[in-house]
N, C-alpha and C positions, 0 to 999 in steps of 0.2 A: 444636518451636518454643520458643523462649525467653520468660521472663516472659511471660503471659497478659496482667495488669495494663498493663504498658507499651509490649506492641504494639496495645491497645485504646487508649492513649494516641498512639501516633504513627499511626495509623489516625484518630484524631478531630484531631489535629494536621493531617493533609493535606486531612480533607471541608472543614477550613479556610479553606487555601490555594488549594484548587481549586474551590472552591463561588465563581459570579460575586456581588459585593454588588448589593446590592437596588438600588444608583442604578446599577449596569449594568444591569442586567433591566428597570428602569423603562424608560431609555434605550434598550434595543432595543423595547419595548412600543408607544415614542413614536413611534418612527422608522416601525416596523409599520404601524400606525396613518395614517400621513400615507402610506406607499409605496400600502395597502391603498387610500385615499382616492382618489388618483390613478389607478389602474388601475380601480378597481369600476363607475364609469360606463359603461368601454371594454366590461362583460362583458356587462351588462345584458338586450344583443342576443340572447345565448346560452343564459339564463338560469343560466351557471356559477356557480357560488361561490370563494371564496378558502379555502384551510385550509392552516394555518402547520403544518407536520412536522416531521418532525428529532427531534435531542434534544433542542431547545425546548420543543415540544409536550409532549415524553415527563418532561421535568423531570429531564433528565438532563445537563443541560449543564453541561462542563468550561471552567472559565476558561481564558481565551487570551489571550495578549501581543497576538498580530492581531487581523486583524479576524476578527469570528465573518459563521461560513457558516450561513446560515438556507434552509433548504427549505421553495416556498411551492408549495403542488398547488392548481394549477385545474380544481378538477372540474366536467366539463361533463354534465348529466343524463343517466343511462344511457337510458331511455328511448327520447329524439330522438338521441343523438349511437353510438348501439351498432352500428350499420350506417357510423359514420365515423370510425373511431378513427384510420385513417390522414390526417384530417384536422386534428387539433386542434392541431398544431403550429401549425399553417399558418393556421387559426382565432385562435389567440393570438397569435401576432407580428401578425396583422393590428389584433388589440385594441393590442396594445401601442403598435402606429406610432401608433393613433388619440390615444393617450394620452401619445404623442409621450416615448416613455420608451426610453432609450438602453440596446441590449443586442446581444448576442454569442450567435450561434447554437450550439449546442452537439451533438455526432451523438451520438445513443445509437439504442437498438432506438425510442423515440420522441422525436424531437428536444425538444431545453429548450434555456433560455435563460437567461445570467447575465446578470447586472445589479447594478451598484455604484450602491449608493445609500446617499449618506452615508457614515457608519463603517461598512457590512451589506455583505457581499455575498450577494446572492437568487438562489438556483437555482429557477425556473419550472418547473414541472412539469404536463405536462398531462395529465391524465386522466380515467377513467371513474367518476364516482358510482356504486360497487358496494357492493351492501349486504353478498355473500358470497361468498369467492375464486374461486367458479367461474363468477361471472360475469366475471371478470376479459381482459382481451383483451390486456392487456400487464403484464410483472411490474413495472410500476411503476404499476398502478391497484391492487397489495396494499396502500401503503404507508399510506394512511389505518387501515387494518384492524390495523394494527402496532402502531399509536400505541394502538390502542382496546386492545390485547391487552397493551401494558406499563402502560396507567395503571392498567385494572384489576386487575396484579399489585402496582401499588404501592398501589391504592385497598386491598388485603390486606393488606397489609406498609407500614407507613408513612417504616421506614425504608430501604425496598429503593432508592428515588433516589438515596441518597446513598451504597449498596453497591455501586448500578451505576457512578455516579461514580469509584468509587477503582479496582476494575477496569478502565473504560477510562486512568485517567492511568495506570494500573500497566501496565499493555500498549501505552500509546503509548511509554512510558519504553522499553521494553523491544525497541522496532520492531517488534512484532508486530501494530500497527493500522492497518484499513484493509482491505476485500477490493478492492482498485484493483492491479493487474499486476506494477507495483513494489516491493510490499508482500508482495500475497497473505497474508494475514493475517485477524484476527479482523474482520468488520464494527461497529460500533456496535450494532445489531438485533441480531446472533449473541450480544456479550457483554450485552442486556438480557435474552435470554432463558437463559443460562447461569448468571445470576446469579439471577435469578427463580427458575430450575429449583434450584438448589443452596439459597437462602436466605439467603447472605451472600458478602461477599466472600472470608473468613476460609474458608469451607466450598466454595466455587469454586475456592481456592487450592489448598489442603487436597487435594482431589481432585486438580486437575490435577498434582500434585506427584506423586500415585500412578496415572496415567496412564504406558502404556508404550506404545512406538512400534510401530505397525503393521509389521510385515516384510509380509504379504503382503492381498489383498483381504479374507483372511475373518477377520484380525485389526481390523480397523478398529475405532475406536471410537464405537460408537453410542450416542445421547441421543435421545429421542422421549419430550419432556416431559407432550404431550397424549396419549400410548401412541393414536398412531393407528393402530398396528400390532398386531398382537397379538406377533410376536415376530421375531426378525431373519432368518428365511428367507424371512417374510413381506413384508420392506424389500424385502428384496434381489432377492425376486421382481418387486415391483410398483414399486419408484420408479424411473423412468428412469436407466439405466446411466449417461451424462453426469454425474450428479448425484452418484456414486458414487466418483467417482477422488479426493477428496481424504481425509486420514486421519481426518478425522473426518465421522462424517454426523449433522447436527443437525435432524433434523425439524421444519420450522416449523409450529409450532403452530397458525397459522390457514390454512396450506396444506401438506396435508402430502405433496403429490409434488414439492417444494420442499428443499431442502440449503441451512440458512442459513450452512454454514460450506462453499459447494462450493468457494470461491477458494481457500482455504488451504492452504498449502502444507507437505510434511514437515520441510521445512527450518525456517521460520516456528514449525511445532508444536516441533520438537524446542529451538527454541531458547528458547519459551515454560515451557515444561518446565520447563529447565534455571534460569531464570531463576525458576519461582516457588519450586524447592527450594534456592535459594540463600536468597532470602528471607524461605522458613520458619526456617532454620540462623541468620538475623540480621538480623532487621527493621529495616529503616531509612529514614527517610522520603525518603532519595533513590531510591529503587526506584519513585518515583512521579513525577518528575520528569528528563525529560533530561538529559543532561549532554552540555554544549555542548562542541563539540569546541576544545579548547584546543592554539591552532598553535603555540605556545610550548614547550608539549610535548611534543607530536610533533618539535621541531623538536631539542627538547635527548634525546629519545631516538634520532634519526636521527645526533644526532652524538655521542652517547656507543656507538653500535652502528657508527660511524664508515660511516655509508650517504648515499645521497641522499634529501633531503626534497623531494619536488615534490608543487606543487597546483596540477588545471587546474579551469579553467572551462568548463562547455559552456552553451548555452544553447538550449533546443528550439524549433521556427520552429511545434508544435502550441498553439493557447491552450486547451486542456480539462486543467485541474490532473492527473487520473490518466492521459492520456495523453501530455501533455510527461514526468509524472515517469514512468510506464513505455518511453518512447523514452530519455531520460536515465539510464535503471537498464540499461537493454539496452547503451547505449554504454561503461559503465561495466565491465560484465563483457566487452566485445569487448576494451577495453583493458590488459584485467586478462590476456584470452586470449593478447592477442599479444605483450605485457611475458614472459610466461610462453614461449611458443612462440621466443620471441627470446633466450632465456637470461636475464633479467633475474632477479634472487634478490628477490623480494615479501618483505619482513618483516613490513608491516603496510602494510594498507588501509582507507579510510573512503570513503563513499558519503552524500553532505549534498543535500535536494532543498531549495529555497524556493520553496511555493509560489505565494507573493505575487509572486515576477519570474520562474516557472520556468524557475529556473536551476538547476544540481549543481554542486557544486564535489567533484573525489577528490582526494582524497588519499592519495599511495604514501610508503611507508618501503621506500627498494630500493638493491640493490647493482647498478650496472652491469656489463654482459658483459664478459670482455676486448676491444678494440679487434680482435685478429686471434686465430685458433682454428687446428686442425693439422685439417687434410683428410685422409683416410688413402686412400691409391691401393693399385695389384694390388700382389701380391710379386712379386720379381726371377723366378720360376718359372713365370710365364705366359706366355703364347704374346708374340713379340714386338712387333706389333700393338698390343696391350691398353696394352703400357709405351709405346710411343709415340704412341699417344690421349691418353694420359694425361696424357704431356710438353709434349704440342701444345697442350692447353689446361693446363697449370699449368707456362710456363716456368722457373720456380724450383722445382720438385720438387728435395728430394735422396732421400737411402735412408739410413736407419735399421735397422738388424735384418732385413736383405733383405726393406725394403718401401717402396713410395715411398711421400713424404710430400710436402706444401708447406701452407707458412703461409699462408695465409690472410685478408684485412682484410673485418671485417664491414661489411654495409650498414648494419644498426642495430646502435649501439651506446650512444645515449642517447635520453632521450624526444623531443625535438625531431624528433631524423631520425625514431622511430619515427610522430611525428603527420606526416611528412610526407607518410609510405607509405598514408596514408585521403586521398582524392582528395575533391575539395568534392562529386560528384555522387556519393560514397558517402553524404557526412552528409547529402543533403538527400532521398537515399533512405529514411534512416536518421530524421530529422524533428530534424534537429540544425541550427541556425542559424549556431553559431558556435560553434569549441573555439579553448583557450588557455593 
């Protein structure tokens, strides 16, 4: 790595930029405040409580352009509700109708519910007041237990908030954030604890840059920061196999038959990698910040490479953010398949999710097939038969080098015809509303 002094400098230049100012945080506080006010009457019945999560709670939050996503857990006392946990969905939206507050069902292993209110949007979350993961009945009654386990490594370290911080802009930059389908990637949780577990962000990098990719199962690389293990036969013996297929296995520290990194993919890893030993070699504080795809660009390299510049739009007909953008990532690589499968020459591809209208816009940099291609039929030397199968269906055959031949005209040969070959009851198979 370069200059010490001045990557400690553009590291304190970004907790900057990406730390929210005190009249955003007031402003969500405010808003909190008045949502919590509203709903807490509706709970009363239940005896639940309200508790704000996320990277709110954790004091980890990265500024955003949008609106920020706040996770609020309703925990309903374990005691009275542990014989009901398949009910508390169905317990909360009843509170919620009462409190006459407008929201959007959401499916997971236990339904939640979004809800816009104001500038916020509020993901609902219903579960069990557990004091300790094994009372847990679903893995979203851990998430309280998370919060308690990153504040008290920041209650250690006081500057470890703002190491977690740069880690996630550094990894959102990068596409590697998120363990949502599309992603497959680092979670938020995964990189509080990787970063805890290492000490800084500089020493999380550090490592990950001398990380090597698993080739096979028993290369994997393990982290088991609470050592609830005594050693990795021991893992590998006792944490459920499921847990085990991605290349890294991260022991969660307050449950540890748990993989907080099981989504990740070796793609995602390997590309994370590659990305932190780039900007060990040359620190720069765009390594922490997207870079917006500029059409203008794309558009003067497509025609300096004298290619086609096409951008479609699809739009998903799912409203749950990781499930529009993983039906939108899945259509994305279909059409990357059959551009490929068609002859088309890919020079360069982009995949953009918004998830405020989830929508994808791709973007291709490609050369079109020729319009017509040579079919190559029998030689003059086969039975007679074969040569006039042949002839009967390709009346323009001639012969080349004692062998028949005929030209050809394809069915696809630019993207239009190719969208026309996905039929509307594929896309809506598929959770695609509308391409274009």
């Amino acid at each position: 790595m370069k200059n010490k002094t001045n990557t400690n400098q553009i590291l304190q230049n970004v907790i900057e930029k990406i730390t929210p100012p005190n009249e955003e945080k007031l402003a969500i506080d405010k808003t909190l405040i008045e949502f919590e006010a509203k709903l807490k009457p509706s709970l009363k019945g239940y005896g639940a409580k309200i508790f704000v999560g996320g990277s709110l709670a954790k004091q980890t939050l990265v500024k955003r352009d949008a609106n920020y996503d706040i996770d609020i857990f309703i925990l309903f006392p374990y005691a009275r509700f542990k014989t009901k946990s398949l009910e508390l969905s169905k317990l909360l939206e009843q509170a919620m109708k009462r409190a006459k507050i407008k929201y959007i069902l959401l499916k997971g292993s236990r339904n939640y519910f979004q809800v816009k209110f104001k500038d916020l949007v509020l993901e609902l979350i219903p579960i069990l007041a557990i004091k300790k993961a094994s009372e847990a009945l679903n893995i979203t009654d851990i998430s309280p237990l998370h919060v308690s386990y990153v504040l008290g490594q920041i209650k250690k370290n006081r500057k470890l908030a703002d190491e977690i911080k740069l880690a996630k802009a550094f990894c959102y930059a990068a596409d590697c954030y998120g363990a949502e389908s599309h992603i497959r990637g680092f979670s938020g949780y995964a990189l509080e604890v990787l970063v805890s577990y290492y000490g800084s962000f500089l020493k999380f990098i550090n490592n990950v840059a001398k990380w090597e990719m698993p080739i096979n199962f028993e290369t994997r690389i393990i982290i088991d920061p609470k050592r609830h293990y005594k050693n990795k036969k021991q893992l590998l013996e006792e944490m459920n196999e499921a847990k085990l297929h991605s290349p890294i296995v991260l022991v969660d520290p307050v449950q540890k038959e748990r993989n907080a990194c099981a989504a990740l993919s070796h793609e995602t890893l390997k590309k994370f990698i590659e990305t932190a030993k780039k900007f060990l070699k040359g620190p720069r504080e765009s390594y922490f910040f997207k870079e917006k795809i500029d059409i203008e660009k794309l558009r003067s390299i497509a025609k300096k490479s004298k290619a086609k510049f096409i951008i479609l739009k699809a739009v998903s007909s799912k409203n749950k953010i990781d499930i529009a953008g993983a039906k939108l990532k899945k259509l994305y690589e279909f059409l990357y398949f059959l551009l490929k499968k068609n002859d088309f020459k890919i020079l360069r591809s982009d995949f953009e999710f918004n998830e405020k209208t989830l929508e994808a816009k791709f973007y291709f940099i490609l050369r079109e097939p020729p319009k017509y291609y040579l079919v190559r039929g029998p030689p003059l030397s086969v039975q007679e038969k074969y040569i006039s199968a042949f002839k009967k269906k390709w009346p323009n055959a001639f012969i080349k080098n004692k062998q028949l031949w005929v030209k050809a005209k394809r069915e696809v040969s630019n993207v239009t015809q190719l969208l026309k070959t996905i039929s509307k009851t594929q896309l809506r198979e598929m959770g695609i509303k509308s391409i274009s």
